[in-house]
Phi, psi and omega in degrees: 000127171292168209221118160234134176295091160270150178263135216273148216249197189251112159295004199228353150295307167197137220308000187253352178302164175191176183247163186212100206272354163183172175222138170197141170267133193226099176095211156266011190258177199209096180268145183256121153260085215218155170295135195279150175244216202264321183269066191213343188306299195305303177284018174288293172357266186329315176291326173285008187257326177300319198283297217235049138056024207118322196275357187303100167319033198210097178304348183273333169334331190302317183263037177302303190270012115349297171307294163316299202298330150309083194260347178267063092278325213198112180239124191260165169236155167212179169258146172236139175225143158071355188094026177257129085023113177211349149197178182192159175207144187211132171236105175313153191214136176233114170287339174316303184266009170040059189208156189249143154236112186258120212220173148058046148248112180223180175218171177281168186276341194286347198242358196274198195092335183225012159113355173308298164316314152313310221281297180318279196311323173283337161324314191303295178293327195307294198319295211277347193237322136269335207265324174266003183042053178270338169251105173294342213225161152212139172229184168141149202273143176223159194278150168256041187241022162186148183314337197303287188298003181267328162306291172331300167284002152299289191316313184282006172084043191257132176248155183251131175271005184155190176195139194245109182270142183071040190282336207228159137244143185211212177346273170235170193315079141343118179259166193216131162274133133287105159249155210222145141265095184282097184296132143010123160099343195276349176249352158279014162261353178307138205279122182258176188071067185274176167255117164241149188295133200295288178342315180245063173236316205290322183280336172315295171305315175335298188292316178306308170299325194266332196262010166106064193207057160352070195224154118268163180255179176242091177269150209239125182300150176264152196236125176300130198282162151288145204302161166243159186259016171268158175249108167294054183265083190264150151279131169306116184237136160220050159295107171289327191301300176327278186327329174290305186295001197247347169282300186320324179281352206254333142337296161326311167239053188011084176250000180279170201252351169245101186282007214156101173245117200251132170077311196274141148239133182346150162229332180231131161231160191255144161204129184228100180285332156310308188257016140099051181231161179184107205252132157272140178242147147266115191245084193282101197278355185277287190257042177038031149278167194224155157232156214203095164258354164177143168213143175244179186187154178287294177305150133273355151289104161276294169344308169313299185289327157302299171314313178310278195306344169273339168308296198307296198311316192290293197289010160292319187105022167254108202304329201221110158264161203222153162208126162247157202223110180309102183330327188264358161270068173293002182254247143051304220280324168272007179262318180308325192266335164305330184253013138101027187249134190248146161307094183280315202210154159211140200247095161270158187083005192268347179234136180284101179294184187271342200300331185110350159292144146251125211289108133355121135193149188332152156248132141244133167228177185245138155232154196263007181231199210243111180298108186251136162232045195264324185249024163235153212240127183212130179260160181333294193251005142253045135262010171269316180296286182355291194293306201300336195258287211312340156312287196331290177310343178280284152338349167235357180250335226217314205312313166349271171326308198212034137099168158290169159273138180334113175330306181323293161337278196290022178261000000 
C-alpha cells in the first residue's frame, strides 16, 4: 500500500471535517482510509449489525455518535470504498494516564484479507503514539474464534499479554487475547521489582519474557485466610445517577482500594451497610461481563468480600467478573487469589503514578460457566498464557482433591 502525502486537515472546525491518513489502491479498488465524523455514526452502526446480526456486545454503540464528535477522547478511523463505509476502528483516549483502548474493530468480509484492517489500526497507533506522542500504551482484546484479529494486531505491532477465558457472550462464551501496543520509551518508565504472590510468578516471567525484560520478582508466600465474621448480605443498587455520584465522590477523596480502573465506569454498586463496605461493578447484561472498578471496606478480610461480590454477580446472570490487581499489592494479590480469581493476563506499565512510574497488573478473573477450548485460534504464546492460567486453575480447584500434577505435566 502507498502512504500519500496528504496534509492532514483540522478536525475541529467542524463536527463534519475530518483528516484523511491514506488512500491506497489494491487490486483494482480504491480504498479512503480518513477519520470518521459525527455523521458516519449511522453507517458504522449498520456495519455491526451487518457483521453480528445484532449480537454486538457494547450497549454503548447508543452513544456512537457523541462519541465522534469528542474527538480529544476518541478517534475512530474508517475505510471507506465507493463512498461506503466497509470498516472501522476506534481507539478511547485518557490522557491523564496517556494510555489507549482500542475496540469495535471490524471489516466486511468481502475486504479481509489484504492488509485493511493492520493498515487502519497502525494509521491509529501511529498517529495517537508516534507522529503527536499523546500515548505511551495502546491496549485492546481480540476474538479467538479465527487467527485473523490476532494477526491482525501483530502486523500492527500490538504485542500479546494474555487470554481472558470465558470474557464475552455473543452467540456462545468467547475467550478474547490482550494484546498492548508499547511507544518507544514506555516500558522505561516501568516501576521495576514488583512483589507477587508465589502463585502468580509463572504469568509474571511469561510477560517479562515476552516484552524482553530480565527481572525477578519478590515473591511472596500465600498464606490462607481466617474464616471472616463479617456479614456479607450485599445489596444491589442500580440507580445510575446514585452510582455515579456516589463513585465520584469516592474518586475524589480517593477512598477505593482500586486506584485506576481504565474506560469503564460503574454501573452497579454492591453495599453491605453493616460492615461498612462498598464495590462498584461495571456490568454488560448483553454480553454478560462484569467487572470490580473500586471498593472500600471496614474489614480486613478482602478475600471475603470478593467472594461475596462473586456470589451475588453469578446469581445476577454474569459469566465472567475481571479484577486488576497492582503487580505491587501482595495484600490485594492475596484477598484475590482466597476468592478464588486466577491470573488471566499481566499489563506492564499500565498504570501512571503521579510520581511519573508505570505501575505493573495483574488482569484475574473469576469465571461461571463451563471452560470450552475446543474451538478456538490461539497463537504459540498465548497458548503459553493459556498452559499458564489452566495450571493456576488446576492447582486451586482440582489440585486439593487428586494431588499435584506429574512434573513431566507442569514442565
Amino acid at each position: 500500500m502507498e502512504r500519500l502525502n496528504a496534509e492532514f486537515t483540522d478536525n475541529e472546525i467542524s463536527c463534519f471535517s475530518y483528516r484523511v491518513f491514506m488512500e491506497c489502491t489494491i487490486g483494482d479498488r480504491t480504498f479512503l482510509i480518513r477519520e470518521a465524523h459525527m455523521s458516519d455514526a449511522g453507517p458504522v452502526k449498520l456495519l455491526f449489525d451487518l457483521i453480528y446480526g445484532g449480537k454486538y456486545p457494547d450497549s454503548e454503540l447508543e452513544h456512537l455518535a457523541e462519541e465522534l464528535l469528542d474527538r480529544s477522547r476518541n478517534l475512530c478511523i474508517v475505510t471507506e470504498f465507493e463512498h461506503s463505509i466497509v470498516g472501522c476502528v476506534m481507539i478511547k483516549m485518557d490522557h491523564k494516564q496517556r494510555i489507549g483502548k482500542c475496540g469495535r474493530g471490524l471489516l466486511l468480509p468481502e475486504f479481509r484479507r489484504i492488509g485493511l484492517a493492520q493498515t487502519m489500526l497502525r494509521q491509529a497507533i501511529n498517529h495517537l503514539c508516534l507522529d503527536t506522542c499523546q500515548l505511551d500504551l495502546v491496549y485492546g482484546t481480540s476474538r479467538t474464534v479465527n487467527p485473523g484479529p490476532a494477526n491482525m494486531s501483530a502486523a500492527a505491532g500490538m504485542m500479546q499479554m494474555g487470554l481472558f477465558p470465558n470474557a464475552v457472550q455473543i452467540d456462545s462464551m468467547e475467550h478474547l487475547n490482550l494484546e498492548v501496543y508499547f511507544s518507544p520509551g514506555s516500558l522505561a518508565k516501568r516501576r521495576s521489582n514488583p512483589s507477587i504472590l508465589v502463585e502468580f510468578k509463572n504469568i509474571f516471567d511469561l510477560a517479562m519474557e515476552s516484552i524482553g525484560i530480565n527481572e525477578c520478582a519478590s515473591l511472596v508466600p500465600f498464606a490462607s485466610p481466617m474464616e471472616s465474621k463479617c456479614n456479607r448480605a450485599l445489596i444491589i443498587n442500580r440507580n445510575q445517577e446514585e452510582v455515579a455520584r456516589r463513585y465520584q465522590w469516592g474518586v475524589e477523596n480517593e477512598l477505593f482500594a482500586i486506584p485506576f480502573y481504565p474506560f469503564q465506569l460503574p454501573n452497579m454498586l454492591l453495599v453491605a451497610e453493616d460492615v461498612g463496605e462498598e464495590v462498584f461493578v461495571w456490568y454488560d447484561d448483553r454480553g454478560k461481563r462484569a467487572a470490580i472498578t473500586g471498593y472500600r471496606s471496614d474489614c480486613r478480610d478482602v478475600g471475603g468480600l470478593f467472594r461475596a461480590v462473586a456470589a451475588t454477580m453469578e446469581s445476577y446472570g454474569a459469566a465472567n467478573l475481571e479484577l486488576l490487581v497492582s503487580a505491587h499489592d501482595p495484600i490485594a494479590q492475596q484477598g484475590a487469589y482466597a476468592a478464588r480469581f486466577l491470573p488471566c493476563a499481566y499489563f506492564p506499565a499500565m498504570h501512571l503514578r503521579c510520581d511519573g512510574c508505570r505501575e505493573d497488573y495483574l488482569i484475574l478473573s473469576r469465571t461461571f460457566r463451563l471452560l470450552d477450548f475446543g474451538h478456538i485460534a490461539v497463537s504459540q504464546l498465548n497458548a503459553k498464557f493459556l498452559r499458564v492460567y489452566m495450571l493456576a486453575y488446576y492447582r486451586l480447584y482440582i489440585e486439593p482433591l487428586l494431588g499435584p500434577l506429574p512434573p513431566e505435566v507442569v514442565q
